[in-house]
C-alpha positions as CSV (number, residue, x, y, z in Angstrom):
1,X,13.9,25.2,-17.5
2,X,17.3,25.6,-15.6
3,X,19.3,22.7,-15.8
4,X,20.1,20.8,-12.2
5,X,23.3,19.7,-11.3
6,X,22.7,16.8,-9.1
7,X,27.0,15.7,-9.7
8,X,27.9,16.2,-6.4
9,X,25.0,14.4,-4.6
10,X,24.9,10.0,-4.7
11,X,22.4,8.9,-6.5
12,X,21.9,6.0,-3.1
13,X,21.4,9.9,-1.1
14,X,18.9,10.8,-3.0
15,X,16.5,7.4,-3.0
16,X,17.4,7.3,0.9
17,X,15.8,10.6,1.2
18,X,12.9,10.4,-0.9
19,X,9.5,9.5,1.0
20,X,8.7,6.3,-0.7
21,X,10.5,3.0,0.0
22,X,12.8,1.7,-2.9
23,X,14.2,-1.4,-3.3
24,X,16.2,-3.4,-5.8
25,X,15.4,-6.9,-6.3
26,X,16.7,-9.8,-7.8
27,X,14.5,-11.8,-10.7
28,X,14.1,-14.4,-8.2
29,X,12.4,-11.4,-5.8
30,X,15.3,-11.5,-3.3
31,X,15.9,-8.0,-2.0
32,X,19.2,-6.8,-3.7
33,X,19.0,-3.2,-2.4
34,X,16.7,-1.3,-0.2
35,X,16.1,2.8,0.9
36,X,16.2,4.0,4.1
37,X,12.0,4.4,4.3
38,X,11.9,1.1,2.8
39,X,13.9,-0.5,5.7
40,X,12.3,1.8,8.2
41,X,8.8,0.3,6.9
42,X,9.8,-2.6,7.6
43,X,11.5,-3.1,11.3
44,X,15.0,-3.8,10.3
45,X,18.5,-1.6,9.2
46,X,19.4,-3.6,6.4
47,X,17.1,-6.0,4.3
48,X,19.5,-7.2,1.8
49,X,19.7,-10.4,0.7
50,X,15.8,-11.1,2.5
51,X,12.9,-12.4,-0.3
52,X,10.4,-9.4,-0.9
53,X,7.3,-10.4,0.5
54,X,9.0,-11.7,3.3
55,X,10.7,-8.4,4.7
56,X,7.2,-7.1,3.8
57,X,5.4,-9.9,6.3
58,X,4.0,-11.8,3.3
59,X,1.1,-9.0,2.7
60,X,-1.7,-10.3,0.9
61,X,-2.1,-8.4,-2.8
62,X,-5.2,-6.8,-3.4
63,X,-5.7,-5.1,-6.2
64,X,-5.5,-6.8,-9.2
65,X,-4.9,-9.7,-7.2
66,X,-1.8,-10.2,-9.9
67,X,1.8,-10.4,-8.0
68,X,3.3,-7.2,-9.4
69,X,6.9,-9.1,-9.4
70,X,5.7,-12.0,-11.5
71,X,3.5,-9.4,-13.9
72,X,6.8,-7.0,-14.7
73,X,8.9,-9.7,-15.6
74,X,6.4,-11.6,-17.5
75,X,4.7,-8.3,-19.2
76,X,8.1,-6.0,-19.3
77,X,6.0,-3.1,-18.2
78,X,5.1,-1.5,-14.8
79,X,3.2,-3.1,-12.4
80,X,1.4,-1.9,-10.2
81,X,-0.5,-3.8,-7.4
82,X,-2.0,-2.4,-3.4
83,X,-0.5,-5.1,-0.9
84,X,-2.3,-5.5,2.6
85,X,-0.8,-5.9,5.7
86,X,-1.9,-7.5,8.7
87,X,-1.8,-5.8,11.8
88,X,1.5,-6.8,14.1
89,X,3.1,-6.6,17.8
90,X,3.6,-2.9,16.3
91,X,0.7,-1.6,14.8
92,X,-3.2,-2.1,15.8
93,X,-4.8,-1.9,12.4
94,X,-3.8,-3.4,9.1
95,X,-1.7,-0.8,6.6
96,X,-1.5,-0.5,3.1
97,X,1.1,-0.1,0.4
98,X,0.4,0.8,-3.4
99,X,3.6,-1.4,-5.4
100,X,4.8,-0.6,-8.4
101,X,7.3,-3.0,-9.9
102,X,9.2,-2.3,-13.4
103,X,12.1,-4.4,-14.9
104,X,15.4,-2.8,-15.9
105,X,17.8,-5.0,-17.5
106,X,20.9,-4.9,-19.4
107,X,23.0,-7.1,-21.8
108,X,24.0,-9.1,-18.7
109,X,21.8,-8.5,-15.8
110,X,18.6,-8.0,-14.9
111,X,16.9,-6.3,-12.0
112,X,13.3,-5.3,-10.5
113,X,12.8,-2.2,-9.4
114,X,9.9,-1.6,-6.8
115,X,8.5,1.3,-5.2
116,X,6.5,1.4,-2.0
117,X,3.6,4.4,-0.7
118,X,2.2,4.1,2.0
119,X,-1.9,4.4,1.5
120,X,-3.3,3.4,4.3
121,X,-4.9,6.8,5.7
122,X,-6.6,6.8,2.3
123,X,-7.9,3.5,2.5
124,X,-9.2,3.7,5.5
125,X,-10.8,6.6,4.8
126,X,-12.1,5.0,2.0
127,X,-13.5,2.5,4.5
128,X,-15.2,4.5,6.5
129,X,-17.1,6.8,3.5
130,X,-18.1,3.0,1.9
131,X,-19.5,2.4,5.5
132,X,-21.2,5.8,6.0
133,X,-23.0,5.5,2.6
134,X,-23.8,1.3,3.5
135,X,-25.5,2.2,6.4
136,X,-27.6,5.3,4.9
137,X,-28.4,2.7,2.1
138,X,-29.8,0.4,4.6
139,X,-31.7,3.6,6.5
140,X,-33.5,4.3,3.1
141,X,-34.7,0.3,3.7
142,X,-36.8,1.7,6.6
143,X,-40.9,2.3,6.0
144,X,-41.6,6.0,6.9
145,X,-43.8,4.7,9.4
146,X,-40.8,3.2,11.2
147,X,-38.9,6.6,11.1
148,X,-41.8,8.7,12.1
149,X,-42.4,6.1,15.4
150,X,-38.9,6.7,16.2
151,X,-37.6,9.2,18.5
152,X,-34.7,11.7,17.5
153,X,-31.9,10.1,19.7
154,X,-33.5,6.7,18.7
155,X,-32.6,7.7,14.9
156,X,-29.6,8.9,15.9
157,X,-28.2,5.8,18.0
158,X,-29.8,3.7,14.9
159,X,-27.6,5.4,11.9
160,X,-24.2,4.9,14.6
161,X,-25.1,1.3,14.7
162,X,-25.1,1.1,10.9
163,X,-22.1,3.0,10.6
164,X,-20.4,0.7,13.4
């Protein structure tokens, strides 16, 4: 592998430019730092000095349910977490971020480092295929009988209200 010479370019260039948010935190969860997609996310220029899940509009966690914050420092490992936010005055359905949180300390300082994706297309997709397969579930509940007395646009307007 050819060695990369990344001298010449700031390290804060290179996190602004990458297409997940970044921020630095505090142990207390107070936003030390923050990338430009991070603070793009999240309606405001400069988040510093702001408490994480506020600047994030107090999303509700998901997925393990654990606060990835609270699980790095107390584990010392990554953490990784889906956060769920409510739609706003800005966006008409809710969005989703996968977290991942991992401590990085030093003899006299200690700092969470948490990275943001945005995964809502793929949730929602998700949705939508566990809605798809719910409502051919509930068409398999039907008696052939039923089926057979129904007419081909009757079937058809019964499988959309399912999906709906």
């Amino acid at each position: 592998m050819a060695d990369i010479n990344l001298a010449g370019i700031a390290s804060q260039e290179i996190l602004n430019r990458l297409p997940e948010g970044v921020a630095v935190l505090a142990p207390s969860g107070t936003i030390v730092w923050a990338n430009q997609w991070f603070n793009d996310w999240f309606g405001r220029v400069d988040r510093v000095g702001e408490d994480f899940y506020s600047a994030l509009g107090y999303p509700e966690v998901q997925s393990p349910g654990v606060c990835p914050l609270e699980a790095c420092l107390k584990q010392h490992q990554v953490s990784r977490a889906t956060l769920k936010r409510e739609p706003n005055e800005t966006t008409a359905k809710p969005s989703y971020f996968q977290v991942q949180a991992v401590c990085v300390a030093d003899p006299t300082d200690s700092r969470i480092v948490v990275t943001l994706r945005d995964i809502t297309d793929e949730v929602l997709q998700e949705q939508k295929l566990a809605a798809i397969h719910q409502a051919g579930a509930r068409l398999t509940d039907l008696k052939p009988d039923e089926i057979f007395a129904m007419d081909v646009e009757q079937r058809i307007d019964l499988l959309k209200d399912n999906i709906r």
